[in-house]
C-alpha positions as CSV (number, residue, x, y, z in Angstrom):
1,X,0.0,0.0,0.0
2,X,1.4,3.5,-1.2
3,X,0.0,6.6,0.8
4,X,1.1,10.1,0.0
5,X,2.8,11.2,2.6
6,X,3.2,15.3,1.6
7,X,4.8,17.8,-0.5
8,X,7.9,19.4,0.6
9,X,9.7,22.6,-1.4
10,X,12.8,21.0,-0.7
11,X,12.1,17.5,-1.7
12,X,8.8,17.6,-3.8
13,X,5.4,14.6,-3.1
14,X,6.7,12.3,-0.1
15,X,5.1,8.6,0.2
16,X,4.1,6.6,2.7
17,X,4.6,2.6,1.7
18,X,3.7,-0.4,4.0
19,X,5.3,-3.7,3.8
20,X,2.8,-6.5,5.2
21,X,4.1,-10.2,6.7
22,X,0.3,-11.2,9.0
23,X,0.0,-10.1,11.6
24,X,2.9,-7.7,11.4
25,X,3.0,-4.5,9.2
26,X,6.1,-2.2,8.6
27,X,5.7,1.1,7.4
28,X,8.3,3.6,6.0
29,X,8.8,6.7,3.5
30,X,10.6,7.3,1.0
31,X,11.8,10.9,2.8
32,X,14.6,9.6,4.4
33,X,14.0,5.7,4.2
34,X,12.9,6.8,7.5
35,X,11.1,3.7,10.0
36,X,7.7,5.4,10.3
37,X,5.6,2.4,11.6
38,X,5.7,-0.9,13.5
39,X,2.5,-2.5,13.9
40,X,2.5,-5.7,16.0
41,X,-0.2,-7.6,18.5
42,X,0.5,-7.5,22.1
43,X,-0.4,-10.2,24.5
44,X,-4.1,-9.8,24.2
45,X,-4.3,-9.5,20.2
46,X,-4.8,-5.9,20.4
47,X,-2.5,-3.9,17.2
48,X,0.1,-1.6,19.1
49,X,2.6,1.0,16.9
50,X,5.6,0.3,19.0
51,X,7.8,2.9,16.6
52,X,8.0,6.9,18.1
53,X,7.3,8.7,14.9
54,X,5.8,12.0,13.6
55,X,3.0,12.6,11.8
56,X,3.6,14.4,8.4
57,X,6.5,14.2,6.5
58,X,7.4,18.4,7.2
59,X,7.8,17.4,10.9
60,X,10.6,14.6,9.8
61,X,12.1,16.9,7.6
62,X,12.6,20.0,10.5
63,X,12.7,17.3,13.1
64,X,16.2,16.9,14.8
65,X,15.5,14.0,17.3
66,X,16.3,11.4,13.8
67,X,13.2,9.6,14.7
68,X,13.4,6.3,12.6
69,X,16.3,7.6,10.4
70,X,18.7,6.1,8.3
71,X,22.0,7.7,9.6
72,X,24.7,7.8,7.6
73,X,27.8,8.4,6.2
74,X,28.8,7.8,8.9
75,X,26.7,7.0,12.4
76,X,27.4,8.4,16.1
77,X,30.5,10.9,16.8
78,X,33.5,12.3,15.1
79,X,36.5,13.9,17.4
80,X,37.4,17.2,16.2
81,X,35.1,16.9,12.6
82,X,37.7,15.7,11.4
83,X,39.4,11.9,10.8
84,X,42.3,10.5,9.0
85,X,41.8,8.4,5.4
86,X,45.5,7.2,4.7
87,X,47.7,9.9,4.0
88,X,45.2,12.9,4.5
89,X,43.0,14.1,7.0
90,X,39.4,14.3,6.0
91,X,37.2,17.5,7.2
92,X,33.6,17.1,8.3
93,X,31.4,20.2,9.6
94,X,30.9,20.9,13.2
95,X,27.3,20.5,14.3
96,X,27.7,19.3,18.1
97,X,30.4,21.7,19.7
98,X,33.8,21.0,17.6
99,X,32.7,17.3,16.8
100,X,30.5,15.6,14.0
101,X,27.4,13.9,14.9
102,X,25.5,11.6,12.7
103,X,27.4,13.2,9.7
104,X,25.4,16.7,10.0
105,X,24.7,19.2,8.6
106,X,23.8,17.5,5.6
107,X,21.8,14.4,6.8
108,X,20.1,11.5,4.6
109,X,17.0,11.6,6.7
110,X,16.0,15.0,5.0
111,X,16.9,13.6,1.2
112,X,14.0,11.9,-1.1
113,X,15.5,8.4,-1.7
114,X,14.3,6.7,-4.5
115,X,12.2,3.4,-4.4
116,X,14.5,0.5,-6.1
117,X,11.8,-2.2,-5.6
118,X,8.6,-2.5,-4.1
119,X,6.9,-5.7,-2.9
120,X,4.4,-7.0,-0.3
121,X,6.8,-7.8,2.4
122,X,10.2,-6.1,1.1
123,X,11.3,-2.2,0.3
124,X,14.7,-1.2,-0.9
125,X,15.6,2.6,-0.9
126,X,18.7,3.7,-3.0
127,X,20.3,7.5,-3.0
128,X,23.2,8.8,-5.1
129,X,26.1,10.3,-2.6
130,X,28.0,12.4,-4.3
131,X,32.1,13.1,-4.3
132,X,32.2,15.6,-1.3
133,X,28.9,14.3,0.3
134,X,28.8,16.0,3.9
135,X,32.6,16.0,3.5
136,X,33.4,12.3,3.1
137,X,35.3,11.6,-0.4
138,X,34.1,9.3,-3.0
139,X,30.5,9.1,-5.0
140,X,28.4,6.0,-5.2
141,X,25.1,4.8,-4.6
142,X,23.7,3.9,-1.1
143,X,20.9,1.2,-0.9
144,X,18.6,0.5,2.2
145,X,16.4,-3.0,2.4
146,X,13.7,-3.9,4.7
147,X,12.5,-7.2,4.4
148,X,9.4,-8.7,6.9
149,X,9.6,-12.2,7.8
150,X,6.4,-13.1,10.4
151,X,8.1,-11.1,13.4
152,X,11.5,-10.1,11.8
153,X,12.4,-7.1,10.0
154,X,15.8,-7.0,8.3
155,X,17.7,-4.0,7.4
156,X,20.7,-4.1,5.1
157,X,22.4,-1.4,4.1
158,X,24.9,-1.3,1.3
159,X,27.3,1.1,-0.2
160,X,30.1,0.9,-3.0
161,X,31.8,4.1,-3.9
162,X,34.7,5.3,-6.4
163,X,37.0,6.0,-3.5
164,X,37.8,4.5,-0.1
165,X,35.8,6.4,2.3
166,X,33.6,5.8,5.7
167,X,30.6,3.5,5.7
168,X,28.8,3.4,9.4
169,X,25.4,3.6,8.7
170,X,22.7,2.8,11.5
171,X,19.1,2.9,12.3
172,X,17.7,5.8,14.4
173,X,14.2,4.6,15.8
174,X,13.1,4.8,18.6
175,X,11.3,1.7,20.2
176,X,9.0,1.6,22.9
177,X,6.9,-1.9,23.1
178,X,4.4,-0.4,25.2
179,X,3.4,1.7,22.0
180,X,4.3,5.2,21.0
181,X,1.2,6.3,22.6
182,X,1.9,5.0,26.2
183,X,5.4,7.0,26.6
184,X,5.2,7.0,30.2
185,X,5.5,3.2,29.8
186,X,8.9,3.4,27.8
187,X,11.3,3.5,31.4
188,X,9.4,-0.1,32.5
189,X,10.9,-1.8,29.3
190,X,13.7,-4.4,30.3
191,X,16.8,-4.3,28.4
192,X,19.6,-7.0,28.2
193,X,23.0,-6.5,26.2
194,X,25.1,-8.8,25.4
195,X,28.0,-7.0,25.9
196,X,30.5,-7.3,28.9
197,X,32.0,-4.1,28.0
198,X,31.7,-0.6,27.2
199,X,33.5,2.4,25.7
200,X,34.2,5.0,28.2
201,X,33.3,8.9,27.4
202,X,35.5,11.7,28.1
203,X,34.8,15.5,27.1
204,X,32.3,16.3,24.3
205,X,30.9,12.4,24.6
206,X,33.8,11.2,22.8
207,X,35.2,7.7,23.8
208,X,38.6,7.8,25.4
209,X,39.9,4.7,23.7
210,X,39.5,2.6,26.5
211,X,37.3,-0.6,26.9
212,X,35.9,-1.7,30.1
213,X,34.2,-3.7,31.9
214,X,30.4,-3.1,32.8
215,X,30.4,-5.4,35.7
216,X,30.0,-3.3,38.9
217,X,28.3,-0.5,36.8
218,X,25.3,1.2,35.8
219,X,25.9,-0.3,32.6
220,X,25.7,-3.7,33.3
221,X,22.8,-4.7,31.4
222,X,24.3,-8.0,30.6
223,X,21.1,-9.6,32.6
224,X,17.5,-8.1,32.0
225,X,17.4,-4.5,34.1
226,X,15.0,-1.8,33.4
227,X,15.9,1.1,31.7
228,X,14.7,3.8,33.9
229,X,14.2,7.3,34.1
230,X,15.7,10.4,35.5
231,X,19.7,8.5,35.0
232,X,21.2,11.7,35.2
233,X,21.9,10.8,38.4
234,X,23.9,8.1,37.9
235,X,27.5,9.6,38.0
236,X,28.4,7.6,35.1
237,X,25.5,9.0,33.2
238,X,25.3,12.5,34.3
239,X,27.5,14.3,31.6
240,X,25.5,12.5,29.2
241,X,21.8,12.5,31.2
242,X,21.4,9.1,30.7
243,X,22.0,6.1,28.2
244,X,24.3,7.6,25.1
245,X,26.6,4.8,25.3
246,X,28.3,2.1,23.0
247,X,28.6,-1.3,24.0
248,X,31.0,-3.8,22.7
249,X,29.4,-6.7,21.3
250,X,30.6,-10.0,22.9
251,X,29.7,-12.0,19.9
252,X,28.7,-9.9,16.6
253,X,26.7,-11.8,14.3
254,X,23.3,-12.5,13.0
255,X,23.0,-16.3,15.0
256,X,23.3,-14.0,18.6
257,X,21.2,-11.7,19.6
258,X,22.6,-8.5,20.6
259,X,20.4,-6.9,22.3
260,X,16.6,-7.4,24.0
261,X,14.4,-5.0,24.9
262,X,11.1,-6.6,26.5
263,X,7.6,-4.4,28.0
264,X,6.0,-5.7,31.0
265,X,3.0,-3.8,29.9
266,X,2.1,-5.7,26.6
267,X,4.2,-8.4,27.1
268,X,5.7,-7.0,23.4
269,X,9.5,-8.3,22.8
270,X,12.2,-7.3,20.4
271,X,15.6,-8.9,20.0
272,X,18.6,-7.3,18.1
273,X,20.9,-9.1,15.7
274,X,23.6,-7.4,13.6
275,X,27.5,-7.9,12.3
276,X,28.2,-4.4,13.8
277,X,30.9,-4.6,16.4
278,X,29.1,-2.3,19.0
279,X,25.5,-0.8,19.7
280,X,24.7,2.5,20.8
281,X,21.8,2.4,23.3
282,X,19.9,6.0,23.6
283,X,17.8,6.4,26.1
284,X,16.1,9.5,24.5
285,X,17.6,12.3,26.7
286,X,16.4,14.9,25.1
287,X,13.5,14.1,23.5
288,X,10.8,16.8,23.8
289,X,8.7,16.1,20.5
290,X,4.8,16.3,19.2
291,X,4.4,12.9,17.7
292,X,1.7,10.7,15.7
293,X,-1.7,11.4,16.6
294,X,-0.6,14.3,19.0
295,X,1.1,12.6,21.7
296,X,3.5,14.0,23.4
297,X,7.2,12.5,23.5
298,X,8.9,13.8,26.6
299,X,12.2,12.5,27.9
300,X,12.6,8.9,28.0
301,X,10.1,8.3,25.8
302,X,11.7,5.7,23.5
303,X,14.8,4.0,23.4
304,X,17.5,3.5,20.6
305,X,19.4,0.4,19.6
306,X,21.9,1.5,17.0
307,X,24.0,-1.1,15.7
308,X,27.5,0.4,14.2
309,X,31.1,0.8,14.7
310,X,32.1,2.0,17.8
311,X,31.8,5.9,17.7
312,X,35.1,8.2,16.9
313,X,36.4,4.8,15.6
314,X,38.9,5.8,12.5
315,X,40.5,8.4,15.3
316,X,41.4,5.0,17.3
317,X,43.6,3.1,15.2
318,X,43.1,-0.6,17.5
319,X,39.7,-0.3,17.6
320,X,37.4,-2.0,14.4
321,X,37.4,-0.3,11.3
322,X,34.7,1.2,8.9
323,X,36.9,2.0,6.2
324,X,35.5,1.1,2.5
325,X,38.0,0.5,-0.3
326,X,37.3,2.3,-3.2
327,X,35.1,0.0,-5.7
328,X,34.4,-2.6,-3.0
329,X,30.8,-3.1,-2.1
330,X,29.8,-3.5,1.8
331,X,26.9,-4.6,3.3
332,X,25.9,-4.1,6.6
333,X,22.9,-6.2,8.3
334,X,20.8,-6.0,11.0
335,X,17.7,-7.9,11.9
336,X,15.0,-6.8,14.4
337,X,13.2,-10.0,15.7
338,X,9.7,-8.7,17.1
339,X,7.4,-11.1,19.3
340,X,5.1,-11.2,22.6
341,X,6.0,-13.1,26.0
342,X,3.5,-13.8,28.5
């Protein structure tokens, strides 16, 4: 099914297009390849929208909370706007003090992306990146898939470009099982990581280069905690105020699941698979936002699981890599795995 979804001076008619596997339905538009929708049943049959979304396609253009974007060049935080690509130093453009964030200015989520193929349980986005592209070198063509299987939505994300550059794209949406429209239900959710460690933040939310251990943390989510609210408290969390960390996956891979993320309140589950070395869990800090049908986001109202690289990685040699050889062509896969527990 193919809605408009809204004209845009920028952009031109927006769409709306829904991808069905019963008794799941996955919406998205083609502003962004933005996640708009994720309609599932919770524990009593009843339909619930557990994606935090707007609802017209101007909001997701002037939004800046990325709510269900496709973040890329390059995901999370860049030292000093600024990396090194072999013998140069590439330049990005300040947006978040003297450091890059999700790429900005410039980002994908406010781009019309065009619709490569259309059918009733898959969509695949593609966009042409040009040489220069928010500052990263190299042109080529981006591609985003979704694919609904029953329960499980799979995102890959591919890119091959004329020279090497920076590949790290994520997903930006912001889940909370409860539904969007029960926000003050998003805290209750229980979250499990399978990750042992963490990469500590020093000033501007850059990671020092270190890897710890969670154990004996906040952090340690490596057993089903809630997430909370009000973790500003935490002095581990208070420069941040609250979860905008990355976690080191124990075991990368599409056969183990990442991360969980279950609500007591419908019983709604979601489990996180990806080939990413790390996951950036969001807690939503910020969030003060007019969403679908006129609720209200506030703080905490949603929670993101953005599989990627670990953030400032090409500024810490050791760490893994998201470096793309000119001509090669990457994919990068991650598979959401919705469901209901009792």
């Amino acid at each position: 099914m193919v809605k408009k979804f809204g004209n845009l001076p920028t952009t031109g008619e927006t769409h709306l297009y829904t991808i069905y596997s019963d008794p799941y339905t996955a919406t998205f538009s083609d502003l962004g390849a933005t996640w708009v929708s994720f309609r599932m049943p919770d524990r009593t049959g009843k339909r619930t929208d557990v994606i935090l979304g707007y609802g017209t396609a101007r909001e997701y253009y002037r939004g800046d909370a990325f709510l269900g974007a496709v973040v890329g060049r390059n995901a999370n935080r860049m030292a000093g706007a600024t990396f090194p690509l072999g013998e140069r130093r590439v330049e990005l453009t300040p947006n978040e003090g003297e450091n890059n964030l999700h790429s900005g200015p410039d980002h994908w989520h406010r781009r019309l992306w065009t619709v490569e193929h259309y059918g009733e349980n898959t969509i695949t986005f593609g966009l042409d990146s040009p040489d220069g592209d928010q500052g990263f070198p190299g042109a080529g063509r981006v591609l985003v898939k979704y694919t609904l299987s029953g329960g499980s939505l799979t995102v890959s994300y591919q890119g091959c470009f004329d020279r090497d550059t920076l590949f790290n794209p994520t997903q930006h949406a912001y889940f909370n099982l409860a539904g969007h429209d029960h926000p003050e239900q998003a805290p209750a959710q229980y979250l499990t990581i399978a990750a042992s460690h963490y990469t500590p933040l020093g000033e501007g939310n850059i990671p020092t280069g270190e890897i710890l251990p969670v154990a004996g943390t906040v952090l340690d989510y490596t057993k089903p905690r809630r997430v909370g609210r009000n973790l500003e408290k935490e002095p581990l969390l208070r420069a941040q105020h609250g979860l905008d960390h990355n976690f080191v996956l124990d075991r990368p891979g599409l056969d183990v699941p990442a991360a969980k993320l279950v609500s007591p309140y419908t019983g709604c589950s979601l489990q996180v698979y990806t080939d990413c070395p790390g996951i950036q869990v969001y807690g939503g800090n910020f969030l003060r936002v007019s969403g679908k049908k006129q609720f209200y986001y506030d703080k905490n109202s949603g929670i993101c699981l953005e599989t990627q690289f670990f953030p400032n990685s090409p500024n810490v040699p050791h760490w893994p890599q998201c470096v793309v050889k000119a001509g090669q062509t990457v994919v990068r896969t991650t598979r959401f795995v919705f469901g209901v527990e009792e």
